[in-house]
N, CA, C and O atoms as CSV, one atom per row, in Angstrom:
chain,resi,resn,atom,element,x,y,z
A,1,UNK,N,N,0.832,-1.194,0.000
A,1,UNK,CA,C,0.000,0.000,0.000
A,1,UNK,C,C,0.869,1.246,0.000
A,1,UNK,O,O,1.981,1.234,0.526
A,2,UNK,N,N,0.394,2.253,-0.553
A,2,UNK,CA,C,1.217,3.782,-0.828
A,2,UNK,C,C,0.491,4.501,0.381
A,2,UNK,O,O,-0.629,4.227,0.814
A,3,UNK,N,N,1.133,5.225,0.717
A,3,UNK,CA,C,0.878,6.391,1.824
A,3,UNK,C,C,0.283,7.141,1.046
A,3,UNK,O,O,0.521,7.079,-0.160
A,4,UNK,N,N,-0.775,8.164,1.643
A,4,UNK,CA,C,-1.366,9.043,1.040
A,4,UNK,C,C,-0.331,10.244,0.995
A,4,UNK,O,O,0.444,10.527,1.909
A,5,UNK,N,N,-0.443,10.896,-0.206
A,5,UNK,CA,C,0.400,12.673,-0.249
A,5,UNK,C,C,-0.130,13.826,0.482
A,5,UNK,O,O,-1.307,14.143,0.305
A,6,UNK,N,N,0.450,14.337,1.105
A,6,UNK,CA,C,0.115,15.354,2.253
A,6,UNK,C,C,0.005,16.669,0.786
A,6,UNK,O,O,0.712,17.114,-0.119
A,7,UNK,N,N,-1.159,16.802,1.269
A,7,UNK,CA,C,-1.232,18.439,0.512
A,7,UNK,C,C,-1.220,19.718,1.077
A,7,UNK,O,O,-2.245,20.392,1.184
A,8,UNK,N,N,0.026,20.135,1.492
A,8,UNK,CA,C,0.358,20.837,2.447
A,8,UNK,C,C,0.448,22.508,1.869
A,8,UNK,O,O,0.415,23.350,2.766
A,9,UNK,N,N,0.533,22.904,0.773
A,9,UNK,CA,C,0.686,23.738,0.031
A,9,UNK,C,C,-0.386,24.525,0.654
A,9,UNK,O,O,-1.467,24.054,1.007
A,10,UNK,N,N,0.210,26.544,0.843
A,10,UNK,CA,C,-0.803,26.888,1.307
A,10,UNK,C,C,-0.749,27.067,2.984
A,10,UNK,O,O,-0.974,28.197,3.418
A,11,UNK,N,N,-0.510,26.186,3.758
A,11,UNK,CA,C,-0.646,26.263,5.331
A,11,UNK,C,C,0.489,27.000,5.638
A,11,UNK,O,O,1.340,27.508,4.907
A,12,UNK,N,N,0.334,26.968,7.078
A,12,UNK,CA,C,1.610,27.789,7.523
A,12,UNK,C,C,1.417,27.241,9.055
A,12,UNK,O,O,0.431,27.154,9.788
A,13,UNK,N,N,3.047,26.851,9.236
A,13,UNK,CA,C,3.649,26.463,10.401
A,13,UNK,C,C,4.256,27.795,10.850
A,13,UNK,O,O,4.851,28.561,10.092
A,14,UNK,N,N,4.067,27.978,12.036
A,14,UNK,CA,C,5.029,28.988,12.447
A,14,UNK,C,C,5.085,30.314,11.734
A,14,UNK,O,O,4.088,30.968,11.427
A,15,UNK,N,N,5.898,30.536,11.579
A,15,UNK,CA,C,6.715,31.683,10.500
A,15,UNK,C,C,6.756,31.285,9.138
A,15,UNK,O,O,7.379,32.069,8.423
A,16,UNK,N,N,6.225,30.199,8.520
A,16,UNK,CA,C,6.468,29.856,7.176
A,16,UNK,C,C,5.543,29.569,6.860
A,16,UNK,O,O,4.694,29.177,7.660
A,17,UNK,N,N,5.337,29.645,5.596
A,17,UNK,CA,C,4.198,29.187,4.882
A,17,UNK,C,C,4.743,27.936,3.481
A,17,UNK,O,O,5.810,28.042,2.876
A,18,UNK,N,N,3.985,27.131,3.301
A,18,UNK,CA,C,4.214,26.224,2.668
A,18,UNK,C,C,4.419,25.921,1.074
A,18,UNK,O,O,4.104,24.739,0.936
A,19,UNK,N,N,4.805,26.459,-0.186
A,19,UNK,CA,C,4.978,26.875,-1.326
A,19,UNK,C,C,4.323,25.531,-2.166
A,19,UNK,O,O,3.190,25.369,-2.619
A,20,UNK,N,N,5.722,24.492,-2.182
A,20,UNK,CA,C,5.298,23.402,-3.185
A,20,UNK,C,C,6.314,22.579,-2.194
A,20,UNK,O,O,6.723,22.933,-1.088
A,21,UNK,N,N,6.596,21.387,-2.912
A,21,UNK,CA,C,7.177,19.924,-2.607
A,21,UNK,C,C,8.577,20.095,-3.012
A,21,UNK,O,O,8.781,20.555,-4.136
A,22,UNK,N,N,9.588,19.786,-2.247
A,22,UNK,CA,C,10.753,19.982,-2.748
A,22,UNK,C,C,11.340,19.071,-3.956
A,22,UNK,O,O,10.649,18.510,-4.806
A,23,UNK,N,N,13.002,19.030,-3.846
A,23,UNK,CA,C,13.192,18.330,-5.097
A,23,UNK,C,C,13.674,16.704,-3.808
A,23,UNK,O,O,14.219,15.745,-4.353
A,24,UNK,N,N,13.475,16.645,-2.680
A,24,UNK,CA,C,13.798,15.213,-2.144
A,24,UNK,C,C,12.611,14.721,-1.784
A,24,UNK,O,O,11.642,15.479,-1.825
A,25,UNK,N,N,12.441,13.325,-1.351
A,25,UNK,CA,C,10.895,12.823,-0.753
A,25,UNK,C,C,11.082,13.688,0.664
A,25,UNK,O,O,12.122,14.337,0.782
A,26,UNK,N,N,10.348,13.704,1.466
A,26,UNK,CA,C,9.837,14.859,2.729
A,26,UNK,C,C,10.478,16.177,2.683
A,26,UNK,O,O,10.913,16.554,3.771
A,27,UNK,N,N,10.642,16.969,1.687
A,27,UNK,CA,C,11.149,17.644,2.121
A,27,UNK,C,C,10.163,19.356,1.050
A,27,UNK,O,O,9.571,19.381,-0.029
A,28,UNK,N,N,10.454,20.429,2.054
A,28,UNK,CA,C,9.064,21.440,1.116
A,28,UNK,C,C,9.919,22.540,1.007
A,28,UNK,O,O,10.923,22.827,1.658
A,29,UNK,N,N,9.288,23.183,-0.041
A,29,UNK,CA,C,9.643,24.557,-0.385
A,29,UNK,C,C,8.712,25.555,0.267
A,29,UNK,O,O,7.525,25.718,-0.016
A,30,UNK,N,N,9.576,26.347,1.385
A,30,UNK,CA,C,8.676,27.239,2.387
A,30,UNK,C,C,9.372,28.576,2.198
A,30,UNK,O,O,10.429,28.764,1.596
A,31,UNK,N,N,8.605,29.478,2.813
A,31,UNK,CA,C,8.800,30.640,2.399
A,31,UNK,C,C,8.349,31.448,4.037
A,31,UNK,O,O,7.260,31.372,4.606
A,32,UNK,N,N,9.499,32.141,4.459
A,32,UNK,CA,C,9.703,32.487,6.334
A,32,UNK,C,C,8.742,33.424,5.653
A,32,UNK,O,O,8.396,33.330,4.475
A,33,UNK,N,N,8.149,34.794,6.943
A,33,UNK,CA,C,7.486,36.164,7.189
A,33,UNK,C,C,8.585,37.193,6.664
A,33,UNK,O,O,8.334,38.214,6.024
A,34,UNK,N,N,10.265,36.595,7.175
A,34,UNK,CA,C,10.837,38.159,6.517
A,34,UNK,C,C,11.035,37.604,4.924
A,34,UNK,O,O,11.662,38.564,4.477
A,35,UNK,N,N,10.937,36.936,4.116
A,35,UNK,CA,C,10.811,36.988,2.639
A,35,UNK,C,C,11.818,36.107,1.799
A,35,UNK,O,O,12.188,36.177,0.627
A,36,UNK,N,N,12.261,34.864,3.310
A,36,UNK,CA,C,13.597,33.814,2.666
A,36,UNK,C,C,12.725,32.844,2.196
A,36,UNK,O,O,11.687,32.436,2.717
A,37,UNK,N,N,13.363,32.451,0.943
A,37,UNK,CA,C,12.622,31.500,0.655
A,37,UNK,C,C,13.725,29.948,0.973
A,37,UNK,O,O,14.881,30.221,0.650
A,38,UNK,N,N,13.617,28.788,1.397
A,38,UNK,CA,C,14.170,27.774,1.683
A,38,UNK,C,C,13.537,26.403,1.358
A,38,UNK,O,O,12.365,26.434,0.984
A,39,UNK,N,N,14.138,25.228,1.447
A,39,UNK,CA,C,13.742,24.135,1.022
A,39,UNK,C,C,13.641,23.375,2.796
A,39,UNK,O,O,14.753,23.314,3.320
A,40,UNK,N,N,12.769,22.974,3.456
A,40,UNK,CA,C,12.622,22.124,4.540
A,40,UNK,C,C,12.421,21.166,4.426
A,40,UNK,O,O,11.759,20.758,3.471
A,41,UNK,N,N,12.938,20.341,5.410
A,41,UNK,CA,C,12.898,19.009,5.878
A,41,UNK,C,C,11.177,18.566,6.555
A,41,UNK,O,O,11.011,19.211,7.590
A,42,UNK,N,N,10.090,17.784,6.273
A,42,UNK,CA,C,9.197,17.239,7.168
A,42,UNK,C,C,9.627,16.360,7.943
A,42,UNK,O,O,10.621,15.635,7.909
A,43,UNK,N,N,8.706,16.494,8.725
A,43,UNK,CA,C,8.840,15.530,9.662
A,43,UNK,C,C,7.226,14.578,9.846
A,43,UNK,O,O,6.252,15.168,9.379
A,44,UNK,N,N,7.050,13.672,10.263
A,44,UNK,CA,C,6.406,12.738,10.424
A,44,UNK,C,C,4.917,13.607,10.826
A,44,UNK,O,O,3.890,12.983,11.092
């Protein structure tokens, strides 16, 4: 069985908000409040 895909795009943790899916498996393209954009790690 496949895990379902988190459609996370849109929300916001914290200080970041959630862009798209990075280029590794768990990992997202977020974007902080002061205007960095970065690639994060998920977590479970």
């Amino acid at each position: 069985m496949r895990k379902a895909t988190l459609k996370l795009e849109g929300k916001r943790f914290g200080l970041y908000v959630v862009l798209s899916k990075g280029s590794k498996p768990r990992y997202w393209v977020t974007k902080c409040d002061c205007g960095k954009v970065t690639e994060t790690r998920g977590s479970r």
